[in-house]
C-alpha positions as CSV (number, residue, x, y, z in Angstrom):
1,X,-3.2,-33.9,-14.3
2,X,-5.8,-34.0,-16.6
3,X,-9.5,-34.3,-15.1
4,X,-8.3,-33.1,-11.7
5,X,-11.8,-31.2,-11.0
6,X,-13.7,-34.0,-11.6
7,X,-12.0,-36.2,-9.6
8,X,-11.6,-33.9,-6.7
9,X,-15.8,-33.0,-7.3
10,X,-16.7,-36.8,-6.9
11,X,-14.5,-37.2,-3.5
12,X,-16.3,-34.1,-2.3
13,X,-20.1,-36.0,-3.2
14,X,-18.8,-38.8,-0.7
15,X,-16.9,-36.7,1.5
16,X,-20.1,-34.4,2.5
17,X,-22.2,-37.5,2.9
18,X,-20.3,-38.8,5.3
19,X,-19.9,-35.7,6.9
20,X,-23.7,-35.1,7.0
21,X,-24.0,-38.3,8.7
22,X,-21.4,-37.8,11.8
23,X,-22.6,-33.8,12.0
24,X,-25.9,-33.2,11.4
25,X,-27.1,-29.4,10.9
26,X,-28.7,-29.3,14.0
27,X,-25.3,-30.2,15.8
28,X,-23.8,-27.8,13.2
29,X,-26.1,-24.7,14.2
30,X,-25.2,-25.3,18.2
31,X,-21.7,-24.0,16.9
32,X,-21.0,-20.4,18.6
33,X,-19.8,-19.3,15.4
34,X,-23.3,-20.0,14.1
35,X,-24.9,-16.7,15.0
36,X,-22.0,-14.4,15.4
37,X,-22.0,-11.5,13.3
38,X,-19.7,-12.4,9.7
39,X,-16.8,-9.3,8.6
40,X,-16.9,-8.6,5.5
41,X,-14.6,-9.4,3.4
42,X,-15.4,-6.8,0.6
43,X,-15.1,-4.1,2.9
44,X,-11.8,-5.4,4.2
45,X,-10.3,-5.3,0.5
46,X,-11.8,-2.3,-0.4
47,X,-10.2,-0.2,2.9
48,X,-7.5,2.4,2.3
49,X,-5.3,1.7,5.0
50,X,-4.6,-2.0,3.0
51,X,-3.6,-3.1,-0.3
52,X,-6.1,-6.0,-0.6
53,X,-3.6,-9.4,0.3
54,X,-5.8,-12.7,0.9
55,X,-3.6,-14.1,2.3
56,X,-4.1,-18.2,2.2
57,X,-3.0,-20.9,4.1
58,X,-2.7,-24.0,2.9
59,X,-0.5,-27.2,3.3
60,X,0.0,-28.6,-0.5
61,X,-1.9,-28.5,-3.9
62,X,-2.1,-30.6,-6.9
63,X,-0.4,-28.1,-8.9
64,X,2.5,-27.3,-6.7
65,X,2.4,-30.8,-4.2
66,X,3.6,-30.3,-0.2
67,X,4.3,-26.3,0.8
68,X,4.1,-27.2,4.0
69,X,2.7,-29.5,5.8
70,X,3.7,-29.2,9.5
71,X,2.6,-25.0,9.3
72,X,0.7,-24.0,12.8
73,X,-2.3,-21.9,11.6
74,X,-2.0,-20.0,14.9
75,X,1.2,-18.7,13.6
76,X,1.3,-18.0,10.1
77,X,-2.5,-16.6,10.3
78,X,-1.2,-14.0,13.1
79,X,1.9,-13.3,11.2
80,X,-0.2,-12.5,8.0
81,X,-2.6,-9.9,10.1
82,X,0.6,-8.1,11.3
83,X,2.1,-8.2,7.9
84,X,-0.8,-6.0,6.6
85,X,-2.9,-8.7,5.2
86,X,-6.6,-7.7,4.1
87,X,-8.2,-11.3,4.8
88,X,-6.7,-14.4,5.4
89,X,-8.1,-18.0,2.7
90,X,-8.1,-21.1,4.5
91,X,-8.2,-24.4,2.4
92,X,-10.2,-26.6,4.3
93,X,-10.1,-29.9,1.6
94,X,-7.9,-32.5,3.3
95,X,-7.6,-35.2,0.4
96,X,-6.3,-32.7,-1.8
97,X,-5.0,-29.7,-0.1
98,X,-4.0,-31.4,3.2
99,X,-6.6,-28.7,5.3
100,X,-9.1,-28.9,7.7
101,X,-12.0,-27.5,9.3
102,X,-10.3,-27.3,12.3
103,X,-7.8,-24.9,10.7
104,X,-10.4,-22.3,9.7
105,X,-11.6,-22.1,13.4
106,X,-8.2,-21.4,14.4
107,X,-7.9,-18.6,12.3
108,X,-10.8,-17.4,13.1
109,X,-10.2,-17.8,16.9
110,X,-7.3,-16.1,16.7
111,X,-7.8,-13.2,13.8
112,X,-11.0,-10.3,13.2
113,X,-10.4,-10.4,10.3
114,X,-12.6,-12.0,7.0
115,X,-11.7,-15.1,6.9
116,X,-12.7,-17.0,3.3
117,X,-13.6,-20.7,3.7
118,X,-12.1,-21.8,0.3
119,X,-13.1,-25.7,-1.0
120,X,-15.3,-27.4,-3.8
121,X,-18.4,-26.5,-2.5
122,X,-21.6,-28.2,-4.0
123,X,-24.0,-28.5,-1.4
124,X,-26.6,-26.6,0.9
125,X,-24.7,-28.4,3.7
126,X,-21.3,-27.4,2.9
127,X,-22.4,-23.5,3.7
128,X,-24.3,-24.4,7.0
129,X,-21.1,-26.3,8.1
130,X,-18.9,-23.0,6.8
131,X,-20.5,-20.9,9.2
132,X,-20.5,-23.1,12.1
133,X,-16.9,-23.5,11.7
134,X,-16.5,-19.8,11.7
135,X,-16.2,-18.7,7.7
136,X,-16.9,-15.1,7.1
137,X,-17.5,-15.6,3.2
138,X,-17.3,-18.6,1.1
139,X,-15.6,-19.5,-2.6
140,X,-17.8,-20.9,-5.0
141,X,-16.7,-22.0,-8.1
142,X,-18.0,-21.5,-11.2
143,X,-16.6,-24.7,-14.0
144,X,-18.2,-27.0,-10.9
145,X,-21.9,-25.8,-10.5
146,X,-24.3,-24.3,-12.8
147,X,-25.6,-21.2,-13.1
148,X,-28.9,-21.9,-10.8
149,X,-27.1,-23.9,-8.3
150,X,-24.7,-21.1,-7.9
151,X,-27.5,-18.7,-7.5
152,X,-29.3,-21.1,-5.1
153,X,-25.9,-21.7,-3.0
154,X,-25.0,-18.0,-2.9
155,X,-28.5,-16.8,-1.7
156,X,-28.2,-19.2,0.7
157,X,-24.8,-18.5,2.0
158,X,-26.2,-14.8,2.1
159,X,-29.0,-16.0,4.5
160,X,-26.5,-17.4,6.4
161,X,-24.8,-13.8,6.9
162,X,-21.6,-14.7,4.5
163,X,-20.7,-13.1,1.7
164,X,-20.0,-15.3,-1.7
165,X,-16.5,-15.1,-3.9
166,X,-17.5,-17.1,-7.0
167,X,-14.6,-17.8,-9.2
168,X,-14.2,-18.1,-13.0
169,X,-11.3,-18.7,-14.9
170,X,-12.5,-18.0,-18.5
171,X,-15.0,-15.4,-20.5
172,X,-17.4,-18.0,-21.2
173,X,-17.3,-18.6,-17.4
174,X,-18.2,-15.5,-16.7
175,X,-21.0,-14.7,-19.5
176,X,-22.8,-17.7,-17.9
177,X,-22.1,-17.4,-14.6
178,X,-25.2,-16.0,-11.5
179,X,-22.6,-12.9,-11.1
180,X,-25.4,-10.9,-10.0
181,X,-25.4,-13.6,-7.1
182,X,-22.2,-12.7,-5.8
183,X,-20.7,-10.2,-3.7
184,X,-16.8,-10.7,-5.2
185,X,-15.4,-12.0,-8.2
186,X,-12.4,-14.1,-8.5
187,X,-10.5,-14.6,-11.9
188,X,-8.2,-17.6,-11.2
189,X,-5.3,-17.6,-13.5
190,X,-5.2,-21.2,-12.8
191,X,-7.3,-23.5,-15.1
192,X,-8.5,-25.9,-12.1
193,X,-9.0,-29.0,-14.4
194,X,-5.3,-28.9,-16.4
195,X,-3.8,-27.3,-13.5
196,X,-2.1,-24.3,-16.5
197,X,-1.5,-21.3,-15.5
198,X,-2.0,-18.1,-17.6
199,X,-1.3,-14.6,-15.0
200,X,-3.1,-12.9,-17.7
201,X,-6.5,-13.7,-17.1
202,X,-7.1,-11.7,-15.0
203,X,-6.3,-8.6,-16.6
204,X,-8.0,-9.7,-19.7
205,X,-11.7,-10.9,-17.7
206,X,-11.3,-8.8,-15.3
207,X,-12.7,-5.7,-17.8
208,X,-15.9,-7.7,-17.8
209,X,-16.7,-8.0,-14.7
210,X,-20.3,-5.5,-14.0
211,X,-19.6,-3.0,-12.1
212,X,-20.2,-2.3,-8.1
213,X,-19.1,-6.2,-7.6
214,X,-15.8,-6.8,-5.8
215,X,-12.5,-7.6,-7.9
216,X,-10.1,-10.6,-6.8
217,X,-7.1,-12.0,-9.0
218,X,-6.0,-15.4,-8.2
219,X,-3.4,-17.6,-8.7
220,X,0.5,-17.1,-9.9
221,X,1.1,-13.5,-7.8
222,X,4.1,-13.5,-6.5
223,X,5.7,-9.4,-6.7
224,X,4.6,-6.2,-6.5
225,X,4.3,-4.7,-9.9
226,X,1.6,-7.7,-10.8
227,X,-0.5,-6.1,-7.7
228,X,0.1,-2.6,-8.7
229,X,-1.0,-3.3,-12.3
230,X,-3.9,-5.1,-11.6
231,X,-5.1,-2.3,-9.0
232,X,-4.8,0.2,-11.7
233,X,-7.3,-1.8,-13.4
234,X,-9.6,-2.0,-11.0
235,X,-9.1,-5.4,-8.8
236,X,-9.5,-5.0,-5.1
237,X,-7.9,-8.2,-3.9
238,X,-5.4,-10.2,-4.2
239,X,-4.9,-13.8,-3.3
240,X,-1.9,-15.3,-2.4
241,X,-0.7,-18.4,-1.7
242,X,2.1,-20.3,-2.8
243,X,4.9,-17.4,-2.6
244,X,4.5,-16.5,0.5
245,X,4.7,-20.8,1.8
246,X,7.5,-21.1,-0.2
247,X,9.2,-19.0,1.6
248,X,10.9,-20.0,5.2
249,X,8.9,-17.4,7.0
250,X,5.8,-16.8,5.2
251,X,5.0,-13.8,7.2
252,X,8.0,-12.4,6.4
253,X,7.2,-12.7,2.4
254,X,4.1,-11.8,3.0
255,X,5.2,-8.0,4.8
256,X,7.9,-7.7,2.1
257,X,5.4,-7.7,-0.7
258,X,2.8,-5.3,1.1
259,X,5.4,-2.9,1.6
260,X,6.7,-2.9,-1.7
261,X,3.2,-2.6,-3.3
262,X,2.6,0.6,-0.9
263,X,6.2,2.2,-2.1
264,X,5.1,1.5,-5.5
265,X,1.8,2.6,-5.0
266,X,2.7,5.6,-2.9
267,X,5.8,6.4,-5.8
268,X,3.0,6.1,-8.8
269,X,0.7,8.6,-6.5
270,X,3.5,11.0,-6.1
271,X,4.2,11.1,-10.1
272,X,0.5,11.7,-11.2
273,X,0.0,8.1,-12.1
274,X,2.2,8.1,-14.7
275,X,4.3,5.8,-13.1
């Protein structure tokens, strides 16, 4: 799986100049979505009455292969809201990740909350056509684009009325990323171009992130004590994925987790912390 980002990055190049040529921005801004006021998604994960679950939807990945591919968005998106879920990710790359634009704009048809438009994002164009298809807030990542493009993109998406989740999955990442360009930071435990996984990343980085900017750990979270841990060390969100798909009713897995992060929560409250 070596070289996975760059082979996903040059798809995307063609992928978005195609894309520019069937829907041009000024079809893209007719969207109703266009104009309507964003949610923000840093609010959402910061609320008391939630734990901070992202919780994503997506059909397969390179690093796991099919989840599931015949999910109805209307459902599991739904199902994740009652469950407790802060925000829901949508993976919108079809070659790789089997989404779809279409799949954000059901979520957000059928959801208030955030709703994060998660792809490989390298263009201007990309973040017009986020917010016509409904996207509250928008991933950027940080090994793909460098420091000024991700300060160009994330001002922007800003413009645009989302807010910006860049991701980094390493110190050096971070030292050189345009943090003070983003409204969240996501630590992905995943190393997107070997596809390893390391669940302490974002414990370790997570210390160096400045402060007032948003908190998310991503990738490999799959119970309760992980959530609690990382909240005690200041992360606001959590973004979850493949446990919950893996399961027969991701809903289900994704309401189990919530309430055992609020017991565990509620328990280390009710012993001073100490817990």
């Amino acid at each position: 799986m070596e070289g996975i980002l760059d082979r996903i990055v040059e798809h995307k190049r063609r992928e978005v100049k195609e894309r520019q040529d069937l829907y041009p921005v000024k079809l893209l801004e007719r969207s109703p979505y266009f104009s309507a006021p964003a949610v923000s998604l840093r609010k959402y994960l910061r609320r008391q009455d939630k734990v901070g679950v992202i919780a994503e939807i997506k059909r397969k990945s390179p690093s796991a292969g099919v989840l599931k591919e015949d999910l109805s968005v209307e459902q599991i998106s739904i199902g994740y809201m009652q469950a407790g879920a802060s925000a829901l990710s949508v993976v919108t790359d079809h070659q790789f990740f089997g989404g779809s634009n279409d799949d954000l704009t059901t979520a957000r048809r059928f959801n208030f909350c955030p709703v994060l438009r998660k792809d490989f994002i390298i263009s201007d164009y990309q973040l017009i056509e986020a917010r016509s298809i409904g996207a509250d807030a928008v991933l950027l990542i940080a090994s793909i684009l460098s420091p000024a493009s991700q300060a160009s993109l994330a001002r922007l998406a800003r413009d645009l009325g989302m807010e910006v989740l860049l991701e980094v999955h390493s110190e050096e990442e971070l030292k050189s990323a345009a943090s003070e360009c983003a409204d969240l930071i996501g630590v992905n435990n995943r190393n997107l171009d070997t596809l390893r996984l390391d669940t302490n990343s974002s414990a370790e980085i997570g210390t160096l992130i400045p402060p007032g900017i948003a908190r998310v750990a991503e990738s490999g979270l799959h119970d309760a004590a992980q959530i609690v841990a990382l909240k005690r060390a200041g992360f606001d969100g959590f973004l979850i994925g493949e446990s919950f798909l893996r399961s027969s009713k991701p809903a289900a897995a994704c309401e189990r987790l919530i309430r055992e992060v609020r017991r565990q929560l509620a328990h280390r409250d009710a012993d001073g912390g100490e817990s």
